[in-house]
C-alpha positions in Angstrom: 0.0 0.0 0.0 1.4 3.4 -0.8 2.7 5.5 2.3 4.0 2.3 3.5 6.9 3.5 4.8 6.5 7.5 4.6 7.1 8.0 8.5 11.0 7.4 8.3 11.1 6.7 12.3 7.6 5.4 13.4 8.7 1.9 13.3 11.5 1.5 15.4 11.6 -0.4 19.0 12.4 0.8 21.7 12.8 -2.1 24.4 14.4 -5.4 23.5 12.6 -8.0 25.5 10.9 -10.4 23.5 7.4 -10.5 23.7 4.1 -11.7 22.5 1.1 -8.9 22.2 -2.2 -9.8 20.9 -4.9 -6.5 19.3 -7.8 -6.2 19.8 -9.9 -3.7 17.4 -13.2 -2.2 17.1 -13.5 0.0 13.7 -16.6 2.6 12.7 -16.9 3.2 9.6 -18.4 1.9 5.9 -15.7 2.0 3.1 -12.6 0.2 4.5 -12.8 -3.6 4.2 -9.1 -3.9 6.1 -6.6 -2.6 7.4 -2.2 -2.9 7.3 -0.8 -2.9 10.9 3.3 -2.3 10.3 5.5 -2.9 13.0 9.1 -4.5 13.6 9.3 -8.1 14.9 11.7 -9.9 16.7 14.0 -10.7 13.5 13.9 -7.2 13.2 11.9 -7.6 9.8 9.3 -5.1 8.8 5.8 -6.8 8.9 3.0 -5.6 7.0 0.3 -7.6 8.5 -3.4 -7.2 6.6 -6.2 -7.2 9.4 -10.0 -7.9 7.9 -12.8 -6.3 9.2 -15.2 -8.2 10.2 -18.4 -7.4 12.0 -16.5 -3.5 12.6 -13.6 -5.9 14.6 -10.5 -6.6 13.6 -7.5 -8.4 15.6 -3.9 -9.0 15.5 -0.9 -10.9 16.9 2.7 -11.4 16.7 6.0 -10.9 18.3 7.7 -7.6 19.2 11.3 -6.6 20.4 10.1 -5.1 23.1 7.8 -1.4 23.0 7.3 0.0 19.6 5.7 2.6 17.3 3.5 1.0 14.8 1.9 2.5 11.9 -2.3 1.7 11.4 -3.6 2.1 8.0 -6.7 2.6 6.1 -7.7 3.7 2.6 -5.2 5.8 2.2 -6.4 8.9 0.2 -3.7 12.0 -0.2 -0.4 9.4 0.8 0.9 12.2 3.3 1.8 12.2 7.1 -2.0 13.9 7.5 -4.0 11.4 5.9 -6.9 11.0 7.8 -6.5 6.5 7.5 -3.2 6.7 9.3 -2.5 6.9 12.7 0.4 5.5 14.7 0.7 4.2 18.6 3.2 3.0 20.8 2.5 -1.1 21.6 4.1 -3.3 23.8 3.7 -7.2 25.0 0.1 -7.9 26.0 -3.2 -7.3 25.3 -3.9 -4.3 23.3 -7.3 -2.6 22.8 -8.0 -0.4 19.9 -10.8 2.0 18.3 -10.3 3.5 15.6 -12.9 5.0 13.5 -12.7 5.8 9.6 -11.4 9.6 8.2 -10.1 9.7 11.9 -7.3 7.5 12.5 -5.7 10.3 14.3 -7.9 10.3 17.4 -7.4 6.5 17.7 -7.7 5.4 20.7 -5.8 2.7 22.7 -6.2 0.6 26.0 -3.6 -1.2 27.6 -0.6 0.4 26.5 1.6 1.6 29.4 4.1 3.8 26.6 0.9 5.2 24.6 -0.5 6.4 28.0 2.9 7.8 28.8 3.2 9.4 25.3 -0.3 10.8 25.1 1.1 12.9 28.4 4.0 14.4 26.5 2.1 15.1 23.5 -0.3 16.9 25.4 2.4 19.1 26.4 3.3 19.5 22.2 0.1 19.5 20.5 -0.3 23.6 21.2 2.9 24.0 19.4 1.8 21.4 16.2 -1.8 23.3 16.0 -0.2 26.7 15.4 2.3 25.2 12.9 -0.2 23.2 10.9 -2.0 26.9 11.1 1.1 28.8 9.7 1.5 25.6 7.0 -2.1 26.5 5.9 -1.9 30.7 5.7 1.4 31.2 4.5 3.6 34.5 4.9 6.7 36.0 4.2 8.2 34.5 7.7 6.2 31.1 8.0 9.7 29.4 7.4 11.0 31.0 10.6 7.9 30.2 12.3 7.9 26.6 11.6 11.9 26.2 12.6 11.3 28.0 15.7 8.2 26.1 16.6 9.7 22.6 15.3 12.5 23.6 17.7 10.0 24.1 20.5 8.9 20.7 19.8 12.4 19.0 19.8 13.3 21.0 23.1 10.2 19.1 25.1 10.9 15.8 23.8 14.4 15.6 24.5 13.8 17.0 27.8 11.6 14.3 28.2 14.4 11.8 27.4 16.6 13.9 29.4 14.5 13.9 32.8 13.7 10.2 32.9 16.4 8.4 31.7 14.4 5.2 32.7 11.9 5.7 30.6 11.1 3.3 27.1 10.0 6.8 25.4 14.0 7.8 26.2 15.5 6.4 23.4 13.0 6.9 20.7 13.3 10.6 21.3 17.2 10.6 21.9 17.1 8.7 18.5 14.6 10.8 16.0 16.7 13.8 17.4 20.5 12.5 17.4 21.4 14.0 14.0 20.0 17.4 14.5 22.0 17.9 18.1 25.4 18.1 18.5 27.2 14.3 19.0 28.6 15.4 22.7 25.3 16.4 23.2 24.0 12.6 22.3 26.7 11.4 24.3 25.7 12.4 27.5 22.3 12.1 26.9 22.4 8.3 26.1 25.2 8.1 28.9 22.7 9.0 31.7 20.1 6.2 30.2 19.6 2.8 32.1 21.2 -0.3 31.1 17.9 -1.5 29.4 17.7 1.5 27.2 21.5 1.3 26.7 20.5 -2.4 25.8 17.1 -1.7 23.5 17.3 -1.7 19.7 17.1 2.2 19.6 19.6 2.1 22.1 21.6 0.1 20.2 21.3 2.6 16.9 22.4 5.7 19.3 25.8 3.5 20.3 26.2 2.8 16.5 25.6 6.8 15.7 28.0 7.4 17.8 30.9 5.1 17.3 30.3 5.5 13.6 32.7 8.2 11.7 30.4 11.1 9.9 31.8 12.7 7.2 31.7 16.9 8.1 32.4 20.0 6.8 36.0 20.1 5.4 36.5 16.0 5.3 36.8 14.5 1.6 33.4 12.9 0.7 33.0 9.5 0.2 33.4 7.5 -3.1 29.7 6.7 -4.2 29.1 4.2 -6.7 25.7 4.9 -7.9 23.1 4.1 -11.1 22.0 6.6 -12.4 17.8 7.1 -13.9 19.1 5.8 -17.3 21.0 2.8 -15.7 24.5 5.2 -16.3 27.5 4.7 -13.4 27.7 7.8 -11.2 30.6 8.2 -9.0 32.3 11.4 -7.7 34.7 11.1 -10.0 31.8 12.1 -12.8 31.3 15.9 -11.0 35.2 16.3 -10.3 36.1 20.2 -11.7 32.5 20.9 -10.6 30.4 22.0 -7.5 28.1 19.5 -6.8 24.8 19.6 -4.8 23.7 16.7 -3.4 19.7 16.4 -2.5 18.5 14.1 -0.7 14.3 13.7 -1.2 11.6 11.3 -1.5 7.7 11.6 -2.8 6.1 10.9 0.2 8.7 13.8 2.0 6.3 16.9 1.8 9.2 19.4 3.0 11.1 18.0 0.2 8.7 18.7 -2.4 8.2 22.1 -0.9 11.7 22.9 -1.4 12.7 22.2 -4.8 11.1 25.4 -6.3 14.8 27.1 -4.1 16.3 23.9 -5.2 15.7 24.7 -9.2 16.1 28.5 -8.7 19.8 27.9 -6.9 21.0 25.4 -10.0 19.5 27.8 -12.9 21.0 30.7 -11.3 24.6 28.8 -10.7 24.5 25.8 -13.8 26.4 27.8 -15.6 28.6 29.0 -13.0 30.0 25.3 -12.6 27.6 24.0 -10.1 25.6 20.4 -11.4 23.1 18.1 -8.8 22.9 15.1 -7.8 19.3 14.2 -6.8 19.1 11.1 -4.5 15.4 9.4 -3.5 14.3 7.6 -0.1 11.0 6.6 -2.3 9.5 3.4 -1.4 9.8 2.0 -4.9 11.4 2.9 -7.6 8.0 3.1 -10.0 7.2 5.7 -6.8 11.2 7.3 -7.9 10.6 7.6 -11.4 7.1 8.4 -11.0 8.1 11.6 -9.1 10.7 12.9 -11.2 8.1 14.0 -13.6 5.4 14.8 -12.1 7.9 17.3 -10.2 9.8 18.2 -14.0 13.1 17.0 -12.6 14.2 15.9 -15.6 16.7 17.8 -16.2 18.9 16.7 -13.6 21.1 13.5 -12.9 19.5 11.3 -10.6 19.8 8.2 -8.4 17.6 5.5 -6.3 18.4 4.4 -2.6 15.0 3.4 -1.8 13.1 3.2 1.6 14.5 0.1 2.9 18.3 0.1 1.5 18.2 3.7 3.9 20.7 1.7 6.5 22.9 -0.2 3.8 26.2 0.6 4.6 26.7 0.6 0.4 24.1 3.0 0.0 25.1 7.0 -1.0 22.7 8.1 2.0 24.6 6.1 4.8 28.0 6.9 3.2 26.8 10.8 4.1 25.3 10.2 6.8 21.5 11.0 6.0 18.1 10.1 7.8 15.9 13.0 8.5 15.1 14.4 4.9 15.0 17.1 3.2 19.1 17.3 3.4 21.6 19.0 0.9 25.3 18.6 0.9 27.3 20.7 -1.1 30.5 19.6 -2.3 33.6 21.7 -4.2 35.8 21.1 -7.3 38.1 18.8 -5.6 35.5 16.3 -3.8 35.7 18.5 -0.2 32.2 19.0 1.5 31.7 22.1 2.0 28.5 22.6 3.4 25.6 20.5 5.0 21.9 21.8 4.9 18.6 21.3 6.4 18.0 17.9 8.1 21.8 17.0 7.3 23.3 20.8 9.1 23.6 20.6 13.3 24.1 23.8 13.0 20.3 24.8 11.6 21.9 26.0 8.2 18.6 26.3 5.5 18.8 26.8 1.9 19.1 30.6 2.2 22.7 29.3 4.0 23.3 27.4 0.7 22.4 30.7 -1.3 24.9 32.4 0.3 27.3 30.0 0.2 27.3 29.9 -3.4 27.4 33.2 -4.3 30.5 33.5 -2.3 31.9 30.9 -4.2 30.5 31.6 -8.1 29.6 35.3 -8.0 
């Protein structure tokens, strides 16, 4: 089902004993005949499980690693974050009562889950914050970009708080984990330091000690060596941009910010094409039909292009780990002699934006 996969961090544990948990589900509604539960199991596979209605009930069972944050789907109608058939809860060994009721899979409701009560309670403390930014998404003005940073910032600040506060809690490392690249690494340090030895243990613990032992590529190191395919099935390397700027962009269908960006995107490479600067676009989608789909219906054409896909996003062969990228949109710009010199967006720590990159290039080709 499309917008499988478009919440990059919903689905990852959080604790690591093995456990069975069994759903129970009542459902309102007329036009959904099933629905796709997605969750992680104890092979750490992605399952897509297919749950008929019957009779407005539905069930599920299976075996988790541990506390987790599973995705619920419907008939999925506009494939973004806001569809009204997809919601997401936190679940956990046991017995597990749902309602959910159709167009409304956001005010889902759940019963006997100890880490959905517990984050119902700090997004109560956030939903303020995402009210007034879907309001600013919806009337937009010359400084809803500042007012979206600076209320996703808000946001960020309370989680990791949270994670801060009670280092005991299962909610600890999911926060510590969808936040780690967009904090400085001394700062994930001591965070995940203070954690207990089960969080230390979980699966998302695990990731944060990987994240941290593992060697980013920054500002001023050489960039890495990709091998990639390109949209015509050409070899890419960054051997094929040397003498040139290169802009690397990292994007998927499914990523609204993504889309929203490549209006800046395309006015930054006609102003500088010319000027020696080329792109390199690079997409998280789902499935390459998704990939190829989207670079027309966005007129991308024009530009090289190359396909990581949704599940190769950890593959330690794959462009995106070699750089370092998770959150998208992120833009890494790279110089004549295969430096980076400059990380934007969801790849900067530092809050650097596309006006950043502006600047930045005209410094270099004006």
């Amino acid at each position: 089902m499309k917008a499988s996969n478009l919440i990059l961090f919903l689905l990852i544990p959080i604790i690591s004993s093995s456990q069975n948990f069994k759903l129970n589900g009542e459902f309102s509604g007329q036009n959904t005949d099933e629905l796709v539960l997605r969750y992680i199991d104890i092979d750490g596979k992605h399952i897509s499980d297919t749950l008929e209605i019957e009779n407005n009930k539905f069930q599920a069972t299976g075996n988790l690693e541990g506390v987790q944050k599973v995705l619920l789907t419907g008939n999925i109608q506009s494939g973004g974050m806001e569809d009204p058939n997809l919601g997401y809860f936190f679940i956990e060994p046991g017995n597990i009562e749902v309602q959910v009721e159709e167009d409304n899979f956001k005010e889902i409701k759940i019963v006997g889950s100890n880490s959905q009560k517990e984050f119902e309670k700090v997004k109560s403390k956030t939903k303020p914050i995402r009210l007034k930014l879907d309001s600013i998404s919806n009337n937009k003005s010359a400084n809803s970009n500042d007012l979206l940073i600076a209320g996703n910032e808000k946001i960020q600040k309370i989680e990791l708080n949270y994670a801060i506060e009670n280092p005991e809690s299962s909610l600890s490392p999911y926060f510590l984990n969808f936040y780690q690249r967009s904090i400085p690494i001394d700062s994930v340090q001591n965070i995940f330091s203070s954690f207990s030895a089960n969080n230390k243990q979980s699966l998302d613990g695990k990731k944060i000690h990987s994240f941290l032992k593992k060697m980013i590529v920054k500002v001023d190191d050489a960039a890495p060596d990709f091998n990639v395919v390109d949209i015509s099935g050409n070899k890419l390397s960054l051997d094929s941009f040397k003498g040139k700027y290169l802009l690397i962009d990292f994007w998927a269908d499914w990523c609204k910010p993504c889309i929203a960006k490549f209006p800046e995107v395309k006015s930054l490479i006609n102003e500088y094409s010319d000027k020696g600067l080329e792109v390199l676009f690079v997409s998280f989608d789902e499935t390459e039909d998704d990939w190829k789909k989207g670079v027309k219906k966005y007129d991308l054409n024009n530009w090289d292009h190359t396909f990581v896909g949704f599940n190769n996003i950890d593959s330690k062969e794959s462009i995106g780990y070699q750089f370092d990228i998770k959150p998208i949109p992120a833009y890494i710009l790279i110089d004549r002699n295969g430096k980076i010199i400059g990380r934007y967006a969801s790849a900067s720590k530092e809050g650097k934006t596309l006006i950043d990159l502006k600047e930045k290039l005209e410094t270099l080709l004006n």
